[in-house]
C-alpha positions as a Markdown table, in Angstrom:
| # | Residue | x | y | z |
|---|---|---|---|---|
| 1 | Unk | -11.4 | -22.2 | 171.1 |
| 2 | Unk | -11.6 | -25.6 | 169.2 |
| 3 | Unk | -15.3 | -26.8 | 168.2 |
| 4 | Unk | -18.5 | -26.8 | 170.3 |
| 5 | Unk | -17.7 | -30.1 | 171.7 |
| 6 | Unk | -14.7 | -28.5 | 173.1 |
| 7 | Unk | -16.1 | -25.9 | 175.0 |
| 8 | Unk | -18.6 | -26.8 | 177.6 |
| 9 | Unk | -20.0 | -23.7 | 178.3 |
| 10 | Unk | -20.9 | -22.8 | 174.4 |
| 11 | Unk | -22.5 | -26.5 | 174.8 |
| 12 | Unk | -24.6 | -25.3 | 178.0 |
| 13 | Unk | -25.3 | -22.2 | 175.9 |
| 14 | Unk | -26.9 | -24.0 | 172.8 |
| 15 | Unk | -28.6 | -26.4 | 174.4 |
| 16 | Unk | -30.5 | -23.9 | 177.2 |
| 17 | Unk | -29.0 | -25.7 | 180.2 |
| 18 | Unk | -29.2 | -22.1 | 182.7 |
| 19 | Unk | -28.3 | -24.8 | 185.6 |
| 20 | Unk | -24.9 | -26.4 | 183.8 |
| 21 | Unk | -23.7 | -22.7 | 183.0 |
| 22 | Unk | -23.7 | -21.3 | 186.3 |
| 23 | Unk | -22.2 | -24.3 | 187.4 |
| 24 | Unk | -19.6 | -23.2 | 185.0 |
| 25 | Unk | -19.4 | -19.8 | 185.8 |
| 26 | Unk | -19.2 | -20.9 | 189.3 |
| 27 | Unk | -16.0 | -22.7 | 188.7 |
| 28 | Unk | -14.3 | -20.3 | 186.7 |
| 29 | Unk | -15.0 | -20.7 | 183.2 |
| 30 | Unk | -14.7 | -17.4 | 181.2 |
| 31 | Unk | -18.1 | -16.0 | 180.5 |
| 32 | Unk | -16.7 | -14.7 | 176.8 |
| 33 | Unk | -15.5 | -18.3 | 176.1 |
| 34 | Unk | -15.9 | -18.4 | 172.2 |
| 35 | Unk | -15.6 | -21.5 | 169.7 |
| 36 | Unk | -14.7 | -20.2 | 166.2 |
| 37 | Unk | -17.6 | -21.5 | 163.8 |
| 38 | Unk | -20.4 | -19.6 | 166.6 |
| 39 | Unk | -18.8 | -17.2 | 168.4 |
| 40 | Unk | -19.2 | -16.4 | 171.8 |
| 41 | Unk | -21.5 | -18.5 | 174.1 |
| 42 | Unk | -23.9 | -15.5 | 174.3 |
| 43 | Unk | -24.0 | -15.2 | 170.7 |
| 44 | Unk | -24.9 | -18.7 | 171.0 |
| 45 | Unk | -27.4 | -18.7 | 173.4 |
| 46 | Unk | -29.3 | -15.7 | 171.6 |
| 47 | Unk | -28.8 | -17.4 | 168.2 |
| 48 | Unk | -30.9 | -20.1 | 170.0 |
| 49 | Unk | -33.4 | -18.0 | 171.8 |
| 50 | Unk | -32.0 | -19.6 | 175.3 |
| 51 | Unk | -33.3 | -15.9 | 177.3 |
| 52 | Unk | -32.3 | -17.4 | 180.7 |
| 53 | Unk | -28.9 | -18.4 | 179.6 |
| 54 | Unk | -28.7 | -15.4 | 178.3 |
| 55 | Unk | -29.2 | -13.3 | 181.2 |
| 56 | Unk | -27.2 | -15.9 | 183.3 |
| 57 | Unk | -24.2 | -14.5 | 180.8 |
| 58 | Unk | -24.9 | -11.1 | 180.8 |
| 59 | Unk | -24.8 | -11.1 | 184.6 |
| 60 | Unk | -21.4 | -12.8 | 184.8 |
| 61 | Unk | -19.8 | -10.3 | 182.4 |
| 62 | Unk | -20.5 | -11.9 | 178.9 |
| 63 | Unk | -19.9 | -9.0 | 176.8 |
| 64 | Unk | -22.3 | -8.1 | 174.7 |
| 65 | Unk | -20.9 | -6.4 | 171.7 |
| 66 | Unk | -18.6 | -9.4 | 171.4 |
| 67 | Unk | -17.4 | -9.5 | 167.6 |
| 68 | Unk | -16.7 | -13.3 | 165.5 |
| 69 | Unk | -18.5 | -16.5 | 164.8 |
| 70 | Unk | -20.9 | -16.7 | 161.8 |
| 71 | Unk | -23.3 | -13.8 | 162.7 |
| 72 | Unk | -20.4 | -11.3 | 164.1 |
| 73 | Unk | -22.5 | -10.2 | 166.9 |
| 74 | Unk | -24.5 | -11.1 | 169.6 |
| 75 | Unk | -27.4 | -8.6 | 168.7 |
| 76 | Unk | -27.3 | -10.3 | 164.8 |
| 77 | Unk | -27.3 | -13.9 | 166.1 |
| 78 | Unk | -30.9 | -12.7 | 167.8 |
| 79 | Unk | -32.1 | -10.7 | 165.2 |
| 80 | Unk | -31.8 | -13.8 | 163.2 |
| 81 | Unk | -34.1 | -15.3 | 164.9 |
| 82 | Unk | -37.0 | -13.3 | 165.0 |
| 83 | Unk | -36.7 | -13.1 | 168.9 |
| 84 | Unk | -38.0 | -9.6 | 169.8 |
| 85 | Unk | -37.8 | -10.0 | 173.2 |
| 86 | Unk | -33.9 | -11.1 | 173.5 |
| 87 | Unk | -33.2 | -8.3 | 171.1 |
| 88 | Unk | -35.0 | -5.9 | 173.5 |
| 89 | Unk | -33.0 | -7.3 | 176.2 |
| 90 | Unk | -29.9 | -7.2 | 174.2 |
| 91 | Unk | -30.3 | -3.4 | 173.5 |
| 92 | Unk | -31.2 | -2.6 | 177.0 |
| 93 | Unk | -27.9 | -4.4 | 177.8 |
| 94 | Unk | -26.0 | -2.0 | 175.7 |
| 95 | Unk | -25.9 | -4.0 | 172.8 |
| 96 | Unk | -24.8 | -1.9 | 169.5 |
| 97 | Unk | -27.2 | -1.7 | 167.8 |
| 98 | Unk | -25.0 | -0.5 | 165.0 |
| 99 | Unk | -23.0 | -3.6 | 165.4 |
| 100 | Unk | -20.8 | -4.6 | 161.5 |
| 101 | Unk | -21.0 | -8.1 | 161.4 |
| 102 | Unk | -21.4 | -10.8 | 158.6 |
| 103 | Unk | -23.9 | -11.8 | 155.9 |
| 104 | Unk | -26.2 | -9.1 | 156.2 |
| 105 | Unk | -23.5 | -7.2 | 158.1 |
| 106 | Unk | -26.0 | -5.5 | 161.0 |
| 107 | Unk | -29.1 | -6.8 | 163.3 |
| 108 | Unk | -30.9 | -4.0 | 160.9 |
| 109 | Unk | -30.3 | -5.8 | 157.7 |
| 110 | Unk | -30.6 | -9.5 | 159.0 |
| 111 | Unk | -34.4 | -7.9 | 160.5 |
| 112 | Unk | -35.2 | -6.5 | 157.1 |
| 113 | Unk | -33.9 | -9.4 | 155.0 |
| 114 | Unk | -36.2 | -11.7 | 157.2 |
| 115 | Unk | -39.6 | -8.8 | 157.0 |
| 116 | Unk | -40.2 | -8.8 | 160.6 |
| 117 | Unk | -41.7 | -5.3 | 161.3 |
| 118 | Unk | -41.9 | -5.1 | 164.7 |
| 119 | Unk | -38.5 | -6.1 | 165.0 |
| 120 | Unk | -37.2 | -3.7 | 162.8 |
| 121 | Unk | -39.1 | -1.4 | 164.2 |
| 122 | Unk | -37.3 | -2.3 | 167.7 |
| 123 | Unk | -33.7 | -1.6 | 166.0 |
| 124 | Unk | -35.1 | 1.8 | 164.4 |
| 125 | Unk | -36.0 | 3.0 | 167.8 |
| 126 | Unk | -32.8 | 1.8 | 170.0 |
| 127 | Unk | -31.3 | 3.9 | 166.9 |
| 128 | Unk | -30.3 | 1.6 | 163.9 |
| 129 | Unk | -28.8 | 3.9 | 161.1 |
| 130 | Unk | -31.0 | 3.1 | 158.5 |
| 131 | Unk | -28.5 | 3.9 | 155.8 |
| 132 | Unk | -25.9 | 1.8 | 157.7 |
| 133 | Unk | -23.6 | 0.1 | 154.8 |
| 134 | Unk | -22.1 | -3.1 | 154.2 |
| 135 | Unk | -22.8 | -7.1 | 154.1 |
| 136 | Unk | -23.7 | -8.7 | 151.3 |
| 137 | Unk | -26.5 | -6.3 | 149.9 |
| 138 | Unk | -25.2 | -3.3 | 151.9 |
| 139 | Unk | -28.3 | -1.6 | 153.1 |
| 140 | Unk | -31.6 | -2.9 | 154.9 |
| 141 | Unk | -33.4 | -1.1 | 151.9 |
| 142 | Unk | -31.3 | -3.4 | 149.7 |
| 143 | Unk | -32.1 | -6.4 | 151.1 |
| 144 | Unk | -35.5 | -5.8 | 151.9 |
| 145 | Unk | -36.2 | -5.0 | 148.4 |
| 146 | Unk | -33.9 | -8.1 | 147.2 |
| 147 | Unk | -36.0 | -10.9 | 149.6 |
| 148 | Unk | -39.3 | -9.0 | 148.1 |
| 149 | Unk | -40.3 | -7.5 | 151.6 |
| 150 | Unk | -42.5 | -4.1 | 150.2 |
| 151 | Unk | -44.1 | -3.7 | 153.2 |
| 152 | Unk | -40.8 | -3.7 | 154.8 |
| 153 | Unk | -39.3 | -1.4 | 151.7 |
| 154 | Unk | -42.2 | 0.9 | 152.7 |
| 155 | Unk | -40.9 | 1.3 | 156.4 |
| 156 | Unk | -37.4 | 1.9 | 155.8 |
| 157 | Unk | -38.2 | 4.7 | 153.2 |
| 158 | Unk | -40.4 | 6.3 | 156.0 |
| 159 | Unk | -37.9 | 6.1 | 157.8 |
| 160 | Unk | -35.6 | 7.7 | 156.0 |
| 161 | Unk | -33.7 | 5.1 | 153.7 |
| 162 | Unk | -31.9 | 6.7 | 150.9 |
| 163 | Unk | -33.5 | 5.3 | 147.8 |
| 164 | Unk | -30.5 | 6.6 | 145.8 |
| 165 | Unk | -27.7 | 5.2 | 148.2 |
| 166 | Unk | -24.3 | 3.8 | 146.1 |
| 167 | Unk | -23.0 | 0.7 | 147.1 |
| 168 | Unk | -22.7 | -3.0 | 147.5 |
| 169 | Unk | -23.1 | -5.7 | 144.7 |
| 170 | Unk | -26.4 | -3.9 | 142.9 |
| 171 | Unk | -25.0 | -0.8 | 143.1 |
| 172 | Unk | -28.4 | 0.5 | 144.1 |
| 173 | Unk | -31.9 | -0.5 | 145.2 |
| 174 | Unk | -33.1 | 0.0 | 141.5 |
């Protein structure tokens, strides 16, 4: 485990180097290595948009529901960062999309919380629970309303957000 300097293949995974992590594949390193602060090197590479590293993992049995580091999963760590086309590739990997992790506890939430549509939209279709609970405001309708998304509020009611849902720090969206 240790820190990122310590693992070379979470180090090939942040920085994008495809060519150094087969090389490490090659000779045997684990393709679920994990350093504690990040998680596993796929959660890195999709926390850092690195698509080829990515895929690179996925093919060498990086697992894709992996749970731990600061986003708890790998499908989070991309949601984060806006990338619609790694979380498509995530999903179609078998991500979950119902995946409890931390902060906003699911790819859904983290989506919401940053207003991207389309990638919400993404989630909603590879079958996000919209009333999915926990994190810190413990539903996407929650946190959409807290970071002042209302186009984003709009969305989730359509598609089907409880407005009346019990739970997390505010109690409710009102």
């Amino acid at each position: 485990m240790g820190s990122l300097a310590t693992s070379p293949l979470c180090f090939a995974s942040a920085a994008g180097l495809p060519r150094i992590a087969k090389l490490l594949l090659e000779k045997g390193t684990n393709a679920n290595e994990q350093i504690v602060e990040l998680g596993s090197a796929l959660q890195i590479a999709s926390l850092r948009g690195h698509k080829e590293v990515v895929e690179l993992l996925l093919e060498r049995g990086g697992d894709v529901n992996a749970k731990g580091g600061m986003f708890g999963s790998v499908l989070q760590a991309a949601a984060s960062t806006e990338n619609k086309e790694l979380t498509k590739l995530l999903l179609e990997s078998g991500a979950d999309v119902n995946a409890q992790g931390n902060g906003h506890n699911s790819a859904l939430q983290t989506a919401s919380g940053r207003g991207n549509k389309e990638l919400v939209e993404l989630l909603l279709e590879g079958g996000a629970d919209v009333n999915a609970q926990g994190g810190d405001y413990d539903t996407a309708l929650q946190v959409a309303c807290a970071e002042g998304h209302t186009e984003m509020v709009q969305l989730l009611l359509k598609a089907g957000a409880d407005l009346n849902a019990q739970s997390g720090w505010f109690g409710n969206v009102l």
